[in-house]
Each structure stands twice: as structure tokens, then as C-alpha cells.
Biopython code that builds the backbone (N, CA, C, O; Angstrom):
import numpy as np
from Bio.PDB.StructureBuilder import StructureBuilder

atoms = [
    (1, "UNK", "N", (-8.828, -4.020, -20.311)),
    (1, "UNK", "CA", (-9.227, -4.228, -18.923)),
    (1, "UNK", "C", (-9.464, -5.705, -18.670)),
    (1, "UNK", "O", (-10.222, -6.343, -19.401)),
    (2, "UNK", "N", (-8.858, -6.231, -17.695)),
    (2, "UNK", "CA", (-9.325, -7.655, -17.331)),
    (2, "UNK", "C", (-10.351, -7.808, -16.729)),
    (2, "UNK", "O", (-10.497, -6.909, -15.902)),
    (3, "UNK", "N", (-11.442, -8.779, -16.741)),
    (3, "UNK", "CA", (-12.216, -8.962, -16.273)),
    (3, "UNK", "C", (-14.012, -8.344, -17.018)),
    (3, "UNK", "O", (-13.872, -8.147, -18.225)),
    (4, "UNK", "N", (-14.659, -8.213, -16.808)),
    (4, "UNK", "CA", (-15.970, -8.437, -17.152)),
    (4, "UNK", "C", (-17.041, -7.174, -15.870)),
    (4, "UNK", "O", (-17.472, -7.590, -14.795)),
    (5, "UNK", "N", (-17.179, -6.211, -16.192)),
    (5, "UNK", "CA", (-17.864, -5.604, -15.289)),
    (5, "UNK", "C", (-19.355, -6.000, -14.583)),
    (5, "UNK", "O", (-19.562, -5.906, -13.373)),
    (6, "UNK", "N", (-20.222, -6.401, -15.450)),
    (6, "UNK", "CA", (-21.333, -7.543, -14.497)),
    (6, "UNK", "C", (-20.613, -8.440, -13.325)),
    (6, "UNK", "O", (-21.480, -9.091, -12.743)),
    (7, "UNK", "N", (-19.579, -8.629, -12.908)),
    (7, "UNK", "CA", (-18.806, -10.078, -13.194)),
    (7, "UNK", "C", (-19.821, -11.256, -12.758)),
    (7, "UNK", "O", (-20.065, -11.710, -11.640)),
    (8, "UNK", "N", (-20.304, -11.575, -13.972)),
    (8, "UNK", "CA", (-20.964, -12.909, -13.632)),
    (8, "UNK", "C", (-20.006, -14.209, -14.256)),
    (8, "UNK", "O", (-19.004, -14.113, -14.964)),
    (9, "UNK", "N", (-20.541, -15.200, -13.841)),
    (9, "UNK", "CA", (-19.685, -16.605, -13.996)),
    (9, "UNK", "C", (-20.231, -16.843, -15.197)),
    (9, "UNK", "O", (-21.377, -16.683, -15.618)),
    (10, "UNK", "N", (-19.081, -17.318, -15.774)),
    (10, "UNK", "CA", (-19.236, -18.373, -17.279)),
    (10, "UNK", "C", (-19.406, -19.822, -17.194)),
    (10, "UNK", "O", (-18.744, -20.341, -16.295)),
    (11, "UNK", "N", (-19.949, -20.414, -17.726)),
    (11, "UNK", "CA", (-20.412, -21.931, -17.388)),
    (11, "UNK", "C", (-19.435, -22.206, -18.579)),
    (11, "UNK", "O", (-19.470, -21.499, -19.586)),
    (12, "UNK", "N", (-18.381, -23.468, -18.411)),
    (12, "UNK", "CA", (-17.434, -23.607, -19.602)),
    (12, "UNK", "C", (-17.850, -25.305, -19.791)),
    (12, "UNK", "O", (-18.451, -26.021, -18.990)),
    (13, "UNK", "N", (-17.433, -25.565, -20.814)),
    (13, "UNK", "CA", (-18.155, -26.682, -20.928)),
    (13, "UNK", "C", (-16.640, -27.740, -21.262)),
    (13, "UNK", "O", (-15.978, -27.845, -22.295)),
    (14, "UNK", "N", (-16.518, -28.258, -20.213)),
    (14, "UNK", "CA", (-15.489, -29.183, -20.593)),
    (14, "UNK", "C", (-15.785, -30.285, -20.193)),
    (14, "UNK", "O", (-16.781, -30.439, -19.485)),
    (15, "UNK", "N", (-14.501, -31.931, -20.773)),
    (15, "UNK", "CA", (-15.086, -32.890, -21.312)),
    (15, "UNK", "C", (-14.209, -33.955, -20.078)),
    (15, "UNK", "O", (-13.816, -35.102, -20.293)),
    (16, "UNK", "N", (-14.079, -33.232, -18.883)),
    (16, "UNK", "CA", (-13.222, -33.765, -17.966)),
    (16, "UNK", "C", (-14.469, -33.803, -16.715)),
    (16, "UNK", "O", (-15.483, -33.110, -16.801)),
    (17, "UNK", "N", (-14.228, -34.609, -15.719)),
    (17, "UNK", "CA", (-14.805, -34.746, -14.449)),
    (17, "UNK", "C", (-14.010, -33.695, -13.315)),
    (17, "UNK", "O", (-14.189, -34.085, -12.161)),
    (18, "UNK", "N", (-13.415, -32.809, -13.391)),
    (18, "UNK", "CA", (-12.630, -31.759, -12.725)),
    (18, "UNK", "C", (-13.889, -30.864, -12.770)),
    (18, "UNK", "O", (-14.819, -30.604, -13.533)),
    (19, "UNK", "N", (-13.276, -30.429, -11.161)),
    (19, "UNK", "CA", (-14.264, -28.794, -11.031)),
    (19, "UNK", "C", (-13.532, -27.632, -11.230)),
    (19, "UNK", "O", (-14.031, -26.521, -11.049)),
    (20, "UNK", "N", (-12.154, -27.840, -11.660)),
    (20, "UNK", "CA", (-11.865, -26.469, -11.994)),
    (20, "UNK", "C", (-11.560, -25.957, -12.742)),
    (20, "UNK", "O", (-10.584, -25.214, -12.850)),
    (21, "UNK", "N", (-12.676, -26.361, -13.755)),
    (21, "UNK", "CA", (-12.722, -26.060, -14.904)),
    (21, "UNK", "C", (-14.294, -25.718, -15.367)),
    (21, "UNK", "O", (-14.606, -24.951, -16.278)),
    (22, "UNK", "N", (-15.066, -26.363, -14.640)),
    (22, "UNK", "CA", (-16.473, -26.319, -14.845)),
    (22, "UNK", "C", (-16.928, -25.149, -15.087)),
    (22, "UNK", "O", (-17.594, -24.924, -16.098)),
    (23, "UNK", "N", (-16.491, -23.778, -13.757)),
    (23, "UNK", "CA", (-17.070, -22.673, -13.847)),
    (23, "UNK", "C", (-15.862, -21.403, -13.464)),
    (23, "UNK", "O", (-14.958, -21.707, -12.685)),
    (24, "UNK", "N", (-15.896, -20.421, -13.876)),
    (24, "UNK", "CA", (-15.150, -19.354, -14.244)),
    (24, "UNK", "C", (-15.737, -18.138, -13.842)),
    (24, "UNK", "O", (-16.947, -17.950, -13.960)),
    (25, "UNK", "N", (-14.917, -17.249, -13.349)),
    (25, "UNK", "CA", (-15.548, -16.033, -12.649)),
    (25, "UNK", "C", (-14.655, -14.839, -13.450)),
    (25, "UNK", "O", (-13.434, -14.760, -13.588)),
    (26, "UNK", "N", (-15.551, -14.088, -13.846)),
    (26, "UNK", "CA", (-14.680, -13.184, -14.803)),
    (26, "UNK", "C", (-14.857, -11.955, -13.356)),
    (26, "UNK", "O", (-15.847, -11.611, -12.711)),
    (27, "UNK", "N", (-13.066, -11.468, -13.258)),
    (27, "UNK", "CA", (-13.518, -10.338, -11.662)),
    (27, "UNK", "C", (-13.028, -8.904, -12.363)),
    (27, "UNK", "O", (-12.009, -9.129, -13.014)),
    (28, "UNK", "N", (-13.347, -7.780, -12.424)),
    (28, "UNK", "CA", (-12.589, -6.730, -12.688)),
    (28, "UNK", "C", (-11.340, -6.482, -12.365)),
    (28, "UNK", "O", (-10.748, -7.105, -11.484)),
    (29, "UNK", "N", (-10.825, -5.536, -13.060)),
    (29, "UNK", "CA", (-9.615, -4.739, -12.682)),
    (29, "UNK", "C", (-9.092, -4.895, -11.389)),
    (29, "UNK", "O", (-8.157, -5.616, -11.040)),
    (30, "UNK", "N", (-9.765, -4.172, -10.739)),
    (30, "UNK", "CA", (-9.568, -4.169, -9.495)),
    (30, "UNK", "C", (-9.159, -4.894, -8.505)),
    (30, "UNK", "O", (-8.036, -5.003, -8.012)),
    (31, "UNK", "N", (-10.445, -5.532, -8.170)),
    (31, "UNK", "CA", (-10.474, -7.100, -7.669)),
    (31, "UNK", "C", (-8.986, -7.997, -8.066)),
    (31, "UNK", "O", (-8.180, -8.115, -7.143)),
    (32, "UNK", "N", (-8.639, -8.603, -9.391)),
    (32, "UNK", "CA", (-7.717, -9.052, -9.827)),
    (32, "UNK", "C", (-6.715, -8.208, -9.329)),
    (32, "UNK", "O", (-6.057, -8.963, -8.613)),
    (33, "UNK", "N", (-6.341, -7.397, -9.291)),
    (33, "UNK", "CA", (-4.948, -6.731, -9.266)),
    (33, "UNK", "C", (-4.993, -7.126, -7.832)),
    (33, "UNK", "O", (-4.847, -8.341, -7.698)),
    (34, "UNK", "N", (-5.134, -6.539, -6.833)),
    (34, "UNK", "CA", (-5.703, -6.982, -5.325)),
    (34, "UNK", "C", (-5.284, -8.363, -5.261)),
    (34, "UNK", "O", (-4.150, -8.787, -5.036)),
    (35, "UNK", "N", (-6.200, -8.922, -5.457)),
    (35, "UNK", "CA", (-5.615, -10.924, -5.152)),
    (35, "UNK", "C", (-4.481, -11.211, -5.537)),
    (35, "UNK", "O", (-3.770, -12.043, -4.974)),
    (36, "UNK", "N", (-4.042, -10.315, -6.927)),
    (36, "UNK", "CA", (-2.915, -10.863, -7.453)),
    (36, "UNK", "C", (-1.507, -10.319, -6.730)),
    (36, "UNK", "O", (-0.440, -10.933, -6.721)),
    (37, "UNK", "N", (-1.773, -9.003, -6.120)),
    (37, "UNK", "CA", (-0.612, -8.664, -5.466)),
    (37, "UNK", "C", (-0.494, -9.312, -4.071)),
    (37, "UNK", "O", (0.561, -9.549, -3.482)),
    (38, "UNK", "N", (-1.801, -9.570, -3.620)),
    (38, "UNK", "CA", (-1.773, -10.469, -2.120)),
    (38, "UNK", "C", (-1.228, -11.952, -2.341)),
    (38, "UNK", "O", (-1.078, -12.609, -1.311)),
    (39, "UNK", "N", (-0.869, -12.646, -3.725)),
    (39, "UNK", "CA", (-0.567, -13.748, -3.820)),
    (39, "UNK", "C", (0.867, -13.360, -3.975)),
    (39, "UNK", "O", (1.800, -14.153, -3.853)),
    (40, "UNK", "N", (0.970, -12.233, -4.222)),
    (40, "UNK", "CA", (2.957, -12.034, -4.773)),
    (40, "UNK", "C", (3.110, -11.970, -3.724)),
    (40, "UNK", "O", (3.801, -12.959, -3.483)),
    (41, "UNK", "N", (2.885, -11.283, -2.513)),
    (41, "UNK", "CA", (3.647, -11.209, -1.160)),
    (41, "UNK", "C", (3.300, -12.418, -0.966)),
    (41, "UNK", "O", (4.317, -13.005, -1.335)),
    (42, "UNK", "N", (2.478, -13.313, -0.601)),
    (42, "UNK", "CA", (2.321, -14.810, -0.241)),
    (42, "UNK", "C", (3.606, -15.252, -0.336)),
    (42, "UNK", "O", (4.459, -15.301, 0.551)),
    (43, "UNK", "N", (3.687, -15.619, -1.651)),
    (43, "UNK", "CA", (4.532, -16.333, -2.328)),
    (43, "UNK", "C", (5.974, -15.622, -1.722)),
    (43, "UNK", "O", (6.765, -16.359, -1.133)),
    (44, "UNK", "N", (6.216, -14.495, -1.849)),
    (44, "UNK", "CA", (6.946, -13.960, -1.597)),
    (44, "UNK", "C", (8.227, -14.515, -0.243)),
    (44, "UNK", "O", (9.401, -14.854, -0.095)),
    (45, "UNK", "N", (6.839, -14.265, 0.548)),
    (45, "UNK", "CA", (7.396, -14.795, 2.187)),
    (45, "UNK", "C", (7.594, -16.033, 2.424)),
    (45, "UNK", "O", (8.445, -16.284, 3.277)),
    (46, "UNK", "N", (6.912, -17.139, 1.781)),
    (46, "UNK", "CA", (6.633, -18.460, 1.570)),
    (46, "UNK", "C", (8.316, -18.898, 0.828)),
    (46, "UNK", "O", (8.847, -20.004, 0.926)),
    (47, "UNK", "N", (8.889, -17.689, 0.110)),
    (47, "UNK", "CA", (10.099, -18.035, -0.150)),
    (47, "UNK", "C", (11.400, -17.704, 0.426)),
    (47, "UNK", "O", (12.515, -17.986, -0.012)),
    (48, "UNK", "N", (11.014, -16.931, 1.690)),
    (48, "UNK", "CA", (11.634, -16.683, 2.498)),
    (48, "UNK", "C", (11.853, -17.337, 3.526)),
    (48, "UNK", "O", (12.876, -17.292, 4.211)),
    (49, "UNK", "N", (10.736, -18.102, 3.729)),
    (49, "UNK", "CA", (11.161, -18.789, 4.997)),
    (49, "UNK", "C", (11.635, -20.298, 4.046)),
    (49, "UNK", "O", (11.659, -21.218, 4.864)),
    (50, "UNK", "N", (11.837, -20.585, 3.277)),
    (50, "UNK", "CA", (12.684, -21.487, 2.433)),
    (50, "UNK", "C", (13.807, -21.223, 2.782)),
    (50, "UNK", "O", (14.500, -22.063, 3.357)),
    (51, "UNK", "N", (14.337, -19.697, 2.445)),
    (51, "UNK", "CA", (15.673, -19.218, 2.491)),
    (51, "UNK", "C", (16.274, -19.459, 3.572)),
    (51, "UNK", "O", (17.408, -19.935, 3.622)),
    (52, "UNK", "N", (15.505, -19.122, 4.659)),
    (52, "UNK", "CA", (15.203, -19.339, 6.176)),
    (52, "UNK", "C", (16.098, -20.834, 6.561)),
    (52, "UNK", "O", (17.213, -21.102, 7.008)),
    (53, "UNK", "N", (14.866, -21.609, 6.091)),
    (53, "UNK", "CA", (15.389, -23.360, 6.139)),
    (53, "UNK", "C", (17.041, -23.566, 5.716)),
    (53, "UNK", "O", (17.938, -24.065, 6.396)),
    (54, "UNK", "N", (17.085, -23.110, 4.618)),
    (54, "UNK", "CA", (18.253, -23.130, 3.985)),
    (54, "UNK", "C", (19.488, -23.003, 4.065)),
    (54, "UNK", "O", (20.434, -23.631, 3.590)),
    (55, "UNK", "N", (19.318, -21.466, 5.201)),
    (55, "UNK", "CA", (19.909, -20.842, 6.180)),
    (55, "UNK", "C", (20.778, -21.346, 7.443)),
    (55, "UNK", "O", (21.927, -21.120, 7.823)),
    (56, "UNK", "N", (19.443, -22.327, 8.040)),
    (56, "UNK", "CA", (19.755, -22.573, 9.296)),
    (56, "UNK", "C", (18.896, -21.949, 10.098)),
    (56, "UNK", "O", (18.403, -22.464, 11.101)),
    (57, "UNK", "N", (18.668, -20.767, 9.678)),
    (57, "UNK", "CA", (17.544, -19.850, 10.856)),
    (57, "UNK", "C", (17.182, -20.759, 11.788)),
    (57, "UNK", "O", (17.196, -21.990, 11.791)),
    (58, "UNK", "N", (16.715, -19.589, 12.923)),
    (58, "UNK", "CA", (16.493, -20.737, 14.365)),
    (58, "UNK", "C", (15.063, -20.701, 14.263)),
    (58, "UNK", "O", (14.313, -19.903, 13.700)),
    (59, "UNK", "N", (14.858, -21.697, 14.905)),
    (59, "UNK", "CA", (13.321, -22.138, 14.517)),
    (59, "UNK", "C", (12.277, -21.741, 14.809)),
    (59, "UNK", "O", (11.300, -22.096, 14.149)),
    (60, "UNK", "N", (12.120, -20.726, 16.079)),
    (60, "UNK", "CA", (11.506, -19.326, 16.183)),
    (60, "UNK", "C", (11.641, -18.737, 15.232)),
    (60, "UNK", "O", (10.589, -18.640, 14.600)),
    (61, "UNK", "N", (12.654, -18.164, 14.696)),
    (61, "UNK", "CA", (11.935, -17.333, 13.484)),
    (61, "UNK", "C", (11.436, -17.529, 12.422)),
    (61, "UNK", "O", (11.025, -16.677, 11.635)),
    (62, "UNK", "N", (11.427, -19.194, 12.257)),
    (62, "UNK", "CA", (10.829, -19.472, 10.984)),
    (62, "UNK", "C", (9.550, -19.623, 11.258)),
    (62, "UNK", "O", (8.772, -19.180, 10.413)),
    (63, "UNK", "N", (8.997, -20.251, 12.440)),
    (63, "UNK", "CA", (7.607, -20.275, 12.911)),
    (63, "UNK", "C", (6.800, -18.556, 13.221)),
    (63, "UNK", "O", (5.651, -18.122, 13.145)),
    (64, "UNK", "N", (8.025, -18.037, 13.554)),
    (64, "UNK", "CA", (7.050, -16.611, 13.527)),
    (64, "UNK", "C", (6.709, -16.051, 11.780)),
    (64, "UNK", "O", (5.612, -15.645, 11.398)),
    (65, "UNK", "N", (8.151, -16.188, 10.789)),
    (65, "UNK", "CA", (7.083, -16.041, 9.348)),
    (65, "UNK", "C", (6.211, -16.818, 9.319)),
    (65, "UNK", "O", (5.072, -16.353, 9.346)),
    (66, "UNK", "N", (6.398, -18.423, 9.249)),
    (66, "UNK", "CA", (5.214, -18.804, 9.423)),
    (66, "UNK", "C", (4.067, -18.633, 9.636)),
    (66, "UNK", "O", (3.161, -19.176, 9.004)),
    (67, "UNK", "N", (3.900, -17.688, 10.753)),
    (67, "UNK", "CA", (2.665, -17.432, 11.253)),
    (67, "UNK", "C", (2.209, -16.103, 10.353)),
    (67, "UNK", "O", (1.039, -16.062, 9.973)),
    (68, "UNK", "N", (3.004, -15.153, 10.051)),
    (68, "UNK", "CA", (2.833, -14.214, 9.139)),
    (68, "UNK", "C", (2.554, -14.917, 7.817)),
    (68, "UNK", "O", (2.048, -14.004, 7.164)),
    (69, "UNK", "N", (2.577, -15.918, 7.081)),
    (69, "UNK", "CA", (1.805, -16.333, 5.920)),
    (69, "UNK", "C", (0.462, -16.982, 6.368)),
    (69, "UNK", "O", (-0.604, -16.672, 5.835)),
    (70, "UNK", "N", (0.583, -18.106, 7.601)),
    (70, "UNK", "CA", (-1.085, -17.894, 7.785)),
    (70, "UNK", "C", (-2.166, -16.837, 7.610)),
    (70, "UNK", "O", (-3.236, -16.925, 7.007)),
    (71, "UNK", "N", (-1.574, -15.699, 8.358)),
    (71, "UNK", "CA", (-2.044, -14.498, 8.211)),
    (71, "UNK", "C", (-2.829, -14.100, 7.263)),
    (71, "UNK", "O", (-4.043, -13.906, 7.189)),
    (72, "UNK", "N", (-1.647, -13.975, 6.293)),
    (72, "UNK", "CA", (-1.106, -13.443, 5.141)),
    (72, "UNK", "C", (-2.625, -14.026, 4.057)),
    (72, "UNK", "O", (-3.175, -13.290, 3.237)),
    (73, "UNK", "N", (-3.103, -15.708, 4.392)),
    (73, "UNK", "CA", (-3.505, -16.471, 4.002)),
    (73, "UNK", "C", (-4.840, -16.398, 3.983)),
    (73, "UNK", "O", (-5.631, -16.431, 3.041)),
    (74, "UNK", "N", (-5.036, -16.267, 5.428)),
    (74, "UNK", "CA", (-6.531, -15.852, 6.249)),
    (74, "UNK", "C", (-6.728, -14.836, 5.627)),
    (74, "UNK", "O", (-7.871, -14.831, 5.171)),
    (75, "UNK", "N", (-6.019, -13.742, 5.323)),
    (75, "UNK", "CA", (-6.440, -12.156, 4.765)),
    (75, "UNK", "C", (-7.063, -12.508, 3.531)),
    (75, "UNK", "O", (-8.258, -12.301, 3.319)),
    (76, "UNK", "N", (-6.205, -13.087, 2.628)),
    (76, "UNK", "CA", (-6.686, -13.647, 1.498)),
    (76, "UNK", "C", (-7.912, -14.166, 1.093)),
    (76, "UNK", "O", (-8.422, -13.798, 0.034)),
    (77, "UNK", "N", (-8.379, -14.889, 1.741)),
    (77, "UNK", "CA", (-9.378, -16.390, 2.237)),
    (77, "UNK", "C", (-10.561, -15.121, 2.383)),
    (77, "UNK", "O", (-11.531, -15.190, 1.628)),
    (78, "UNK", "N", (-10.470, -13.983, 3.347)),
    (78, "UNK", "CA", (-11.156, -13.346, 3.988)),
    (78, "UNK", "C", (-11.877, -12.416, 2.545)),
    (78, "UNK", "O", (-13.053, -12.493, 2.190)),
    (79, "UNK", "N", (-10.964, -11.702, 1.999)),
    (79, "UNK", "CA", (-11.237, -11.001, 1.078)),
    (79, "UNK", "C", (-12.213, -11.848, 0.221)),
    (79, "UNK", "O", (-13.415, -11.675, 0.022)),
    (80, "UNK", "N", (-11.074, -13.154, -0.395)),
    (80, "UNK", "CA", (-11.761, -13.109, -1.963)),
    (80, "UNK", "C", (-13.178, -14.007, -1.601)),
    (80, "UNK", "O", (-13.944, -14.281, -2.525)),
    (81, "UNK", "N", (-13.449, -14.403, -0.339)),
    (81, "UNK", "CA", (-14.865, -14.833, 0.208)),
    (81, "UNK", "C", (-15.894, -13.750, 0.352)),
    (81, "UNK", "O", (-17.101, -13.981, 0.272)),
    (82, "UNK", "N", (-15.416, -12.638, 0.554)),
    (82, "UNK", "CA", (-16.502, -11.631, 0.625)),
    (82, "UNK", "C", (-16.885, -11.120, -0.407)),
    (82, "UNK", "O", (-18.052, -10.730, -0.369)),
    (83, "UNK", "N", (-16.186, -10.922, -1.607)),
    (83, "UNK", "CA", (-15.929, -11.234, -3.064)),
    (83, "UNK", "C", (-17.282, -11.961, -3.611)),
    (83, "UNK", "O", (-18.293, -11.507, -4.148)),
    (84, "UNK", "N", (-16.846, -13.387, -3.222)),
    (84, "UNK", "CA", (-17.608, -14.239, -3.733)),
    (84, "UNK", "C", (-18.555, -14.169, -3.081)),
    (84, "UNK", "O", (-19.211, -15.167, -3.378)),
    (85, "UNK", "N", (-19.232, -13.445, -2.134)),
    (85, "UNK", "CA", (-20.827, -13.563, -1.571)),
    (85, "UNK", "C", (-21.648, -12.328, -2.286)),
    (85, "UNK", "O", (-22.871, -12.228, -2.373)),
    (86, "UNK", "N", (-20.778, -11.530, -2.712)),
    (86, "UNK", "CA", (-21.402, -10.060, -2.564)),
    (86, "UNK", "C", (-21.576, -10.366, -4.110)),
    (86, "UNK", "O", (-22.325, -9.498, -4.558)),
    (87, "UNK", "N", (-21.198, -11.230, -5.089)),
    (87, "UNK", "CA", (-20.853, -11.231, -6.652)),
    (87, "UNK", "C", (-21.289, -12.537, -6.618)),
    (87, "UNK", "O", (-22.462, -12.539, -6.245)),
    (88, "UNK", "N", (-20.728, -14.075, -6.921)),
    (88, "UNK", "CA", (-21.489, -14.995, -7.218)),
    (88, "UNK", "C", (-22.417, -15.232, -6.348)),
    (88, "UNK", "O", (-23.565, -15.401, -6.760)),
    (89, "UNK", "N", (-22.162, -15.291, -5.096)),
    (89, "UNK", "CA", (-23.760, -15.760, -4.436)),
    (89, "UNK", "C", (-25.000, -15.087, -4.885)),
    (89, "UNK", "O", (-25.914, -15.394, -5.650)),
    (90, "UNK", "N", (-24.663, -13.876, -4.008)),
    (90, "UNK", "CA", (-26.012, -12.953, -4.652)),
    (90, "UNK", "C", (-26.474, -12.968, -5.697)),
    (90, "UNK", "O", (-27.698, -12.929, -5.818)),
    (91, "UNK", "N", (-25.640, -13.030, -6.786)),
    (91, "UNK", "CA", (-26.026, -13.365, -8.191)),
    (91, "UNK", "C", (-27.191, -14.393, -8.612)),
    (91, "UNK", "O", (-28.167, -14.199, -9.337)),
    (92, "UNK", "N", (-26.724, -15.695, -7.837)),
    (92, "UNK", "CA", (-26.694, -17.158, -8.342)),
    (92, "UNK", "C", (-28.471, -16.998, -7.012)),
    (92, "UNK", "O", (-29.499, -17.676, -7.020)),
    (93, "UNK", "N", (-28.149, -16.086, -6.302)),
    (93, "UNK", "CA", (-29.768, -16.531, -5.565)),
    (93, "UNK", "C", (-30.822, -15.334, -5.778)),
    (93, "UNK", "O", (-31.875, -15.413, -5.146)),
    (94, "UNK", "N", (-30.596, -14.150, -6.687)),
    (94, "UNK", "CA", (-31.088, -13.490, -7.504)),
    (94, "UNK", "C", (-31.888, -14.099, -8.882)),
    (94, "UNK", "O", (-32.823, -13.454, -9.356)),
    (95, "UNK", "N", (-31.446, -15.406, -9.500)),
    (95, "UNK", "CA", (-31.256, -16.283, -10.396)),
    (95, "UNK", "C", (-32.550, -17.303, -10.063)),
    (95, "UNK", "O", (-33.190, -17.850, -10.961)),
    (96, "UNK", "N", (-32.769, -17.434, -8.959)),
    (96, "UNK", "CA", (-33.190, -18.633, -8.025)),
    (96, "UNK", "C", (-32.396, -19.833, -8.331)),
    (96, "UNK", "O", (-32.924, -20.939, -8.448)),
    (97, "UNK", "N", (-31.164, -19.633, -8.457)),
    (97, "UNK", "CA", (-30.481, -21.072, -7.696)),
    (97, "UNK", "C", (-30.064, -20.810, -6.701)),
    (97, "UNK", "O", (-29.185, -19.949, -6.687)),
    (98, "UNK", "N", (-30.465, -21.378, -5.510)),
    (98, "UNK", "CA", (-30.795, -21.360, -3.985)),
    (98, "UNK", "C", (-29.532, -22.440, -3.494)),
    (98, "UNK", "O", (-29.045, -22.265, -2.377)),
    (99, "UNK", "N", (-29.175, -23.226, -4.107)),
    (99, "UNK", "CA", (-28.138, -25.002, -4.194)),
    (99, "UNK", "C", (-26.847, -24.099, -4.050)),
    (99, "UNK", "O", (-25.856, -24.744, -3.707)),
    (100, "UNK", "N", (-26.589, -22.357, -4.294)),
    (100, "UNK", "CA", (-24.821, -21.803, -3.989)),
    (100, "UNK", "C", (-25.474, -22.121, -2.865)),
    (100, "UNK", "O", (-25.523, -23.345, -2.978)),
    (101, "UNK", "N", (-26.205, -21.766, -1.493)),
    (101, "UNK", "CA", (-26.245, -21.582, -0.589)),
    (101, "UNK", "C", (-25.587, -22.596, 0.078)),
    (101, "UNK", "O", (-24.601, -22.398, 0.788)),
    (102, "UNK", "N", (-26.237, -23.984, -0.178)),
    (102, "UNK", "CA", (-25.388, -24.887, 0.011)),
    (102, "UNK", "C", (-24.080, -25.565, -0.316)),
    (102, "UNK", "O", (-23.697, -26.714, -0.096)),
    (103, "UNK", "N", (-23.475, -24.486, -0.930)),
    (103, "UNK", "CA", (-21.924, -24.440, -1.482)),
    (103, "UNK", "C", (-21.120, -23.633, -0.758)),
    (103, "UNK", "O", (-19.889, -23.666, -0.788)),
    (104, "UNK", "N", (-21.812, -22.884, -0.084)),
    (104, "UNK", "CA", (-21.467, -21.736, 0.715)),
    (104, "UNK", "C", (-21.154, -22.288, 1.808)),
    (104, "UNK", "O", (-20.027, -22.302, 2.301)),
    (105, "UNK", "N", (-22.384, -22.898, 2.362)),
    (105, "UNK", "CA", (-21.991, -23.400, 3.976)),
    (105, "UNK", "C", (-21.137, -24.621, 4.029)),
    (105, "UNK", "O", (-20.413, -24.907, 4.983)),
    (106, "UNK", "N", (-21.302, -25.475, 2.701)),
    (106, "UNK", "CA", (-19.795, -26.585, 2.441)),
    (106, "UNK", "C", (-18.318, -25.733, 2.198)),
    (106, "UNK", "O", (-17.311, -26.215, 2.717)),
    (107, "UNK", "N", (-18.212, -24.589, 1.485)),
    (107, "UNK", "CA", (-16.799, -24.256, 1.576)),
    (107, "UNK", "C", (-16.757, -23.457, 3.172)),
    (107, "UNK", "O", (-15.695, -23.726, 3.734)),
    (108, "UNK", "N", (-17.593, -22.622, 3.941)),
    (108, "UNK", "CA", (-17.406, -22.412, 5.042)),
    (108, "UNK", "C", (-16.994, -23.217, 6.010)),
    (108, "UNK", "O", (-16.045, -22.846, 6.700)),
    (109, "UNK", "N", (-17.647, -24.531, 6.267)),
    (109, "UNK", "CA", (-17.150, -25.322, 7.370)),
    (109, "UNK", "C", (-15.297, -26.249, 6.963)),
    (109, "UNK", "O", (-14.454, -26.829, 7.648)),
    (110, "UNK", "N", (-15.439, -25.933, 5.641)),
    (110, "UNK", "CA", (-13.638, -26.642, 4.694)),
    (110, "UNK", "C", (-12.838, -25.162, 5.198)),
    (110, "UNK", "O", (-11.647, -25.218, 4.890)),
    (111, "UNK", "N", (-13.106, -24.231, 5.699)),
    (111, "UNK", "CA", (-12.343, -22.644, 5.886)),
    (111, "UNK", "C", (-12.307, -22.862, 7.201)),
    (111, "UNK", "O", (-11.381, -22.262, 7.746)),
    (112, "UNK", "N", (-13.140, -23.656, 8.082)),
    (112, "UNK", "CA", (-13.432, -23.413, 9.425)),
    (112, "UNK", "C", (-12.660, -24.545, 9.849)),
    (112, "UNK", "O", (-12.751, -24.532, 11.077)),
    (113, "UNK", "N", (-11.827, -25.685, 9.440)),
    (113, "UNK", "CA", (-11.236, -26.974, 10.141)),
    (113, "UNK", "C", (-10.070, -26.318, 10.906)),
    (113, "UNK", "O", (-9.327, -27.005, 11.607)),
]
sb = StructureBuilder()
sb.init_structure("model")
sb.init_model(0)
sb.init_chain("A")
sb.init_seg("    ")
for serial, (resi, resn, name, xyz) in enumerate(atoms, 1):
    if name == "N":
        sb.init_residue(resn, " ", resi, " ")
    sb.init_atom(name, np.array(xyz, "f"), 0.0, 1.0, " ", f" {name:<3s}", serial, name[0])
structure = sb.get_structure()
């Protein structure tokens, strides 16, 4: 099974100034399979409207997939954020570190431009 049923975060200790590496979210089964199939259609369509370009397609229809991977994107964004409130936040302010909160409302207003 992938993932970690608590799913709490692993603190990894690496020797780089990168954050994406710092901390690690182990997600279940579930969860993972989910994101991972919402990233295959992503990708999916994202290579379609390549094909699109490639094509010639008229430029209405590439702006209307277009708009279907925003979508596609936002859905994404939507999910694995509710994800992360209901699992690391709560977690991390169960904990009393109170400082996700303010990680929260910094990646909210970077979701909101």
C-alpha cells in the first residue's frame, strides 16, 4: 500500500536550501491514486492541445481546451488543498504549531492571483 495511514509529514533532513525537499507527506492509497489519475488527464489534454498547435487547429479551439485544463487544474488545486487542511493543517495545529496557519493564508492568496 502506498502511503502511511496516520498520514502525517516526515521532516527529511537535507543538506540543500530547497523546500522541496524539506518536508514530505506520506498520503494513502486512495488519495494518491486520485491526484495521480487527475494529473494523467492533465497531462493528457495539455498534450493535446500541443497536437492542436501542431495541427493548425483554429484558435478557438485551442483556447476552449485551454480552458478545460484550467479547469482541469482548479479541480486539482481544489482537491489536494482540502487534503492538506483536513490532514497537515489540522495535524500541525493539533501539535501547537499555529506558524501552518500562516502558510496557509501565504499559499491561499499565491492560489488567489
Amino acid at each position: 500500500m502506498k502511503g502511511d495511514a496516520n498520514l502525517k509529514e516526515n521532516v527529511n533532513t537535507c543538506k540543500c536550501d530547497c523546500t522541496c525537499c524539506e518536508r514530505k507527506k506520506n498520503r494513502d492509497e486512495k488519495e494518491y491514486k486520485d491526484l495521480m489519475n487527475r494529473l494523467s488527464r492533465i497531462e493528457g489534454q495539455v498534450r493535446g492541445i500541443r497536437g492542436m498547435v501542431e495541427n493548425d487547429a483554429y484558435c478557438v479551439d485551442i483556447l476552449t481546451q485551454v480552458a478545460a485544463v484550467t479547469a482541469a487544474l482548479n479541480s486539482f488545486n481544489k482537491v489536494l488543498l482540502a487534503n492538506h487542511i483536513r490532514t497537515c493543517v489540522a495535524d500541525d495545529i493539533r501539535n501547537g504549531n499555529d506558524a501552518v496557519v500562516d502558510e496557509l493564508v501565504n499559499t491561499l492568496q499565491k492560489l488567489m492571483r
